[in-house]
N, C-alpha and C positions, 0 to 999 in steps of 0.2 A: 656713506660716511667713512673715516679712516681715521688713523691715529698719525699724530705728523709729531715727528724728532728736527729736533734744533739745537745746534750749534753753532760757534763760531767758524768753524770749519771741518775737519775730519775725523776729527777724534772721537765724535758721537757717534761714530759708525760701530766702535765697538759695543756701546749700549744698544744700538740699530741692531746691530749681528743678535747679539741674545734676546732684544722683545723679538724678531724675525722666529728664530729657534721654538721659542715659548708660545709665540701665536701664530702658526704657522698659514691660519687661513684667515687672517686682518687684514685689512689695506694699510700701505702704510706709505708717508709723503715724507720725505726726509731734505733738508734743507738748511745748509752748507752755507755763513754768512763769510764767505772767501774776501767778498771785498774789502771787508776790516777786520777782519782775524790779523791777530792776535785779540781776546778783549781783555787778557789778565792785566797789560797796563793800562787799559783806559781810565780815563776817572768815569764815579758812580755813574754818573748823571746820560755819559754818552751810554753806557752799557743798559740803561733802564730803556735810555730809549731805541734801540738797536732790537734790544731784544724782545720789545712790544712790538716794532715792527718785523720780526722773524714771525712772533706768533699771528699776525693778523693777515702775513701773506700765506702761513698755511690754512689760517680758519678760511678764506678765501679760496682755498684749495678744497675743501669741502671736511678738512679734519675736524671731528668734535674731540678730540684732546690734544694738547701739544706737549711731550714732555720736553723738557729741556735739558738736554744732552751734554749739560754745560754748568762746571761748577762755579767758573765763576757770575754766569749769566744769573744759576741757581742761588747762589750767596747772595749776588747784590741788588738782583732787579727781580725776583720771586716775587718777596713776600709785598714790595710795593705793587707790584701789580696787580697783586690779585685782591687785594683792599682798596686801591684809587682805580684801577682803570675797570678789569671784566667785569663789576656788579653792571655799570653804564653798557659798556661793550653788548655782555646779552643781553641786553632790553634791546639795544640797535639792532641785534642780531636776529633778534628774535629765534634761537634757539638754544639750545645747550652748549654750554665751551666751556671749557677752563685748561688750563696750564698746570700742571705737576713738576718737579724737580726731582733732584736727584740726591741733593744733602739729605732729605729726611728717611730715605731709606738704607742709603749708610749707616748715619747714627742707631740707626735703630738695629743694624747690622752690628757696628762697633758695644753698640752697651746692651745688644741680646732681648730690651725694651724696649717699647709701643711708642711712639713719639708724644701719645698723652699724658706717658707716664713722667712724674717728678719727686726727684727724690726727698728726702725727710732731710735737715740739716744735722750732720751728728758732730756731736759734742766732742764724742772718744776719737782720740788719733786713729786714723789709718795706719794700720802695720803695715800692709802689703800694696803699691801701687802697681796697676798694667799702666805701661806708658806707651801712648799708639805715636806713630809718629807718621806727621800727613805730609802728602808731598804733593805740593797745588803751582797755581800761579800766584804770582805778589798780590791781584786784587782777591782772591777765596784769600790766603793767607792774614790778608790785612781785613776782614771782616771779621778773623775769630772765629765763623759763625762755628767752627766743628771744638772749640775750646769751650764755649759759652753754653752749644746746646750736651755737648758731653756732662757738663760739670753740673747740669740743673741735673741730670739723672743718677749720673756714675761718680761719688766720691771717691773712688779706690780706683779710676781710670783718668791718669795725667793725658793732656794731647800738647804736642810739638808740630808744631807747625814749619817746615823746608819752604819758601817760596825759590820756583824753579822760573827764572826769569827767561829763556831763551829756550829751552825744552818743548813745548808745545810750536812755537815756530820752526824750531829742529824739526821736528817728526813730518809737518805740512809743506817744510819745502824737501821732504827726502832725502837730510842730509846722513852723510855714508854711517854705517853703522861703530867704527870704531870710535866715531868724534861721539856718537851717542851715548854709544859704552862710555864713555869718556865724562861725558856731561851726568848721568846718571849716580856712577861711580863717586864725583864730584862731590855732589846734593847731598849723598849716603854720605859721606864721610864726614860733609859738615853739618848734618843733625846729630852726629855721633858727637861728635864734639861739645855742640851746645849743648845736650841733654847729660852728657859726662859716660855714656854707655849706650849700648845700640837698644832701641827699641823694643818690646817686647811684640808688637803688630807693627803691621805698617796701614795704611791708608793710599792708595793711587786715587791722587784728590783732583783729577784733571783727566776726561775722560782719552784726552789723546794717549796720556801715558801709559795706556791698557795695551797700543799697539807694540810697544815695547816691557811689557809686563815682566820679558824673560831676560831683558836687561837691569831690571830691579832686583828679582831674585840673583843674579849672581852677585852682586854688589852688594844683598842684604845677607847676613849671616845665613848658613844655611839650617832649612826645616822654621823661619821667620814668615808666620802667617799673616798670609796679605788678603784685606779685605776688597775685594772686587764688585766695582760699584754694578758693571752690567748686571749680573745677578742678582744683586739685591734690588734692584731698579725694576727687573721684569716680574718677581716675585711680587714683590707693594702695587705695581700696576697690575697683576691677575687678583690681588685680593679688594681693590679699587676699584675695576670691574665688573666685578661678582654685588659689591654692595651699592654698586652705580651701573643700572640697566639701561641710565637715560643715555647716557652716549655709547654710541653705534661706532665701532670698530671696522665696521664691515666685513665681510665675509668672501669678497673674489680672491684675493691672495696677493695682489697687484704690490707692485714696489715702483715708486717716481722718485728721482736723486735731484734735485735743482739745488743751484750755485748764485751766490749772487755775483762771482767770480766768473773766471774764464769756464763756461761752458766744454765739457770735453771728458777723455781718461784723466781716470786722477792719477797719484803717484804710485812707482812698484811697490813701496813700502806698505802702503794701505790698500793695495791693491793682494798681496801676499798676507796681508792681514785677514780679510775678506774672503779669500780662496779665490774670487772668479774678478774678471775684468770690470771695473765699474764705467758707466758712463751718464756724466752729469749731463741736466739740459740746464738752461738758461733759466733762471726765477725771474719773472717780471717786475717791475717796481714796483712797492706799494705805495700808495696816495699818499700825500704826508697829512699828517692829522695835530690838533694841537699838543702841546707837551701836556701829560702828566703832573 
């Protein structure tokens, strides 16, 4: 068995690098949907189904868990999936699977709380607001989901939402670092605007944006604490683990890169990101199955 990471393309590599780090002797199948990367403007409907087929070609691959390396995959096609399709799925399967994300350990990152926890409605004004300000793709941003599950627990923690329209396509085709600066800078400047003051956090609400993390920080005020999803991801997945013996991690240490994309080196940028040369092999098709 193995833990298989999905994405729409590269950017899960950063949450990849930290569960690597943190489980150093797991299998792990990581799997790059190149051929239709970008997914932050898709509509709902293609992403749900994109992403049920990401997860079924790694359960195929022998992973008993898939996390989804992917906030907007994570936003919009999570929580239907794993209420309409896996109950079905592992009875076909006949064994253990499921799919985890990546919003709920943020959140629980952002408001310090348990994701079961909800808060009491209070009557008394908030004096004091943290205002986190997320910086995603337009489909996470247009789900809310990080405003909606904030505000059931944190009265006293405002979220602002950046949708970064062309940033995660930046980063996947390598483009030069000042246009990124550039683009980065951009985004910072116009959540400042909207929100009337800069942020008190920030949120890197798109796991590509991790590979340029150190373009946030110059852009954001300086000593402006940013929550980093890889960490909080590998954290909630070791405590996931621990109270879930059913799925099998494995234990060789093995790492497999597949693409639904061009097979091959990926780019310097993610490759510099990574520290060592990556090289994707080709994902085979999955069968198509009925819609959800």
């Amino acid at each position: 068995m193995s833990i298989g990471v999905f994405d729409s393309g590269v950017g899960g590599l950063s949450v990849h690098h930290k569960l690597v780090e943190r489980f150093p002797k797991a299998d792990f199948v990581y799997l790059a949907d190149q051929a239709n990367t970008p997914y932050g403007g898709r509509p709902g409907e293609e992403i749900v189904e994109l992403t049920k087929a990401g997860c079924e070609r790694l359960f195929a691959e022998g992973c008993s868990l898939v996390v989804l390396a992917c906030n907007t995959a994570a936003s919009v096609a999570l929580r239907r999936l794993q209420q309409t399709w896996l109950p079905g799925y592992r009875r076909r399967l006949g064994r253990p699977v499921n799919v985890l994300g990546i919003v709920v350990p943020t959140i629980e990152a952002a408001t310090g709380l348990p994701w079961a926890h909800e808060a009491e409605r209070l009557d008394d004004k908030v004096e004091k607001v943290d205002v986190v300000g997320v910086f995603s793709t337009p489909a996470t941003a247009a789900s809310r989901v990080y405003e909606i599950e904030v505000d059931k627990r944190r009265q006293d923690v405002a979220v602002f939402s950046e949708p970064c329209p062309d940033l995660a396509r930046m980063i996947e085709t390598n483009a030069p670092r000042e246009a990124l600066a550039a683009a980065v800078a951009g985004h910072v400047a116009a959540l400042k605007k909207r929100i009337g003051r800069n942020p008190d956090r920030a949120i890197l609400g798109c796991t590509h944006y991790e590979i340029v993390a150190d373009l946030f920080g110059q852009a954001l005020p300086p000593g402006t604490p940013v929550i980093h999803q890889p960490e909080a991801t590998a954290e909630a997945l070791a405590r996931y683990l621990a109270q879930h013996p059913e799925y099998d991690p494995g234990d060789g240490g093995s790492r497999r890169f597949l693409t639904t994309g061009t097979p091959g080196p990926q780019n310097g940028l993610v490759e510099t990101f990574w520290g060592a040369p990556l090289l994707f092999e080709a994902a085979q098709p999955v069968a198509a199955v009925q819609k959800i």
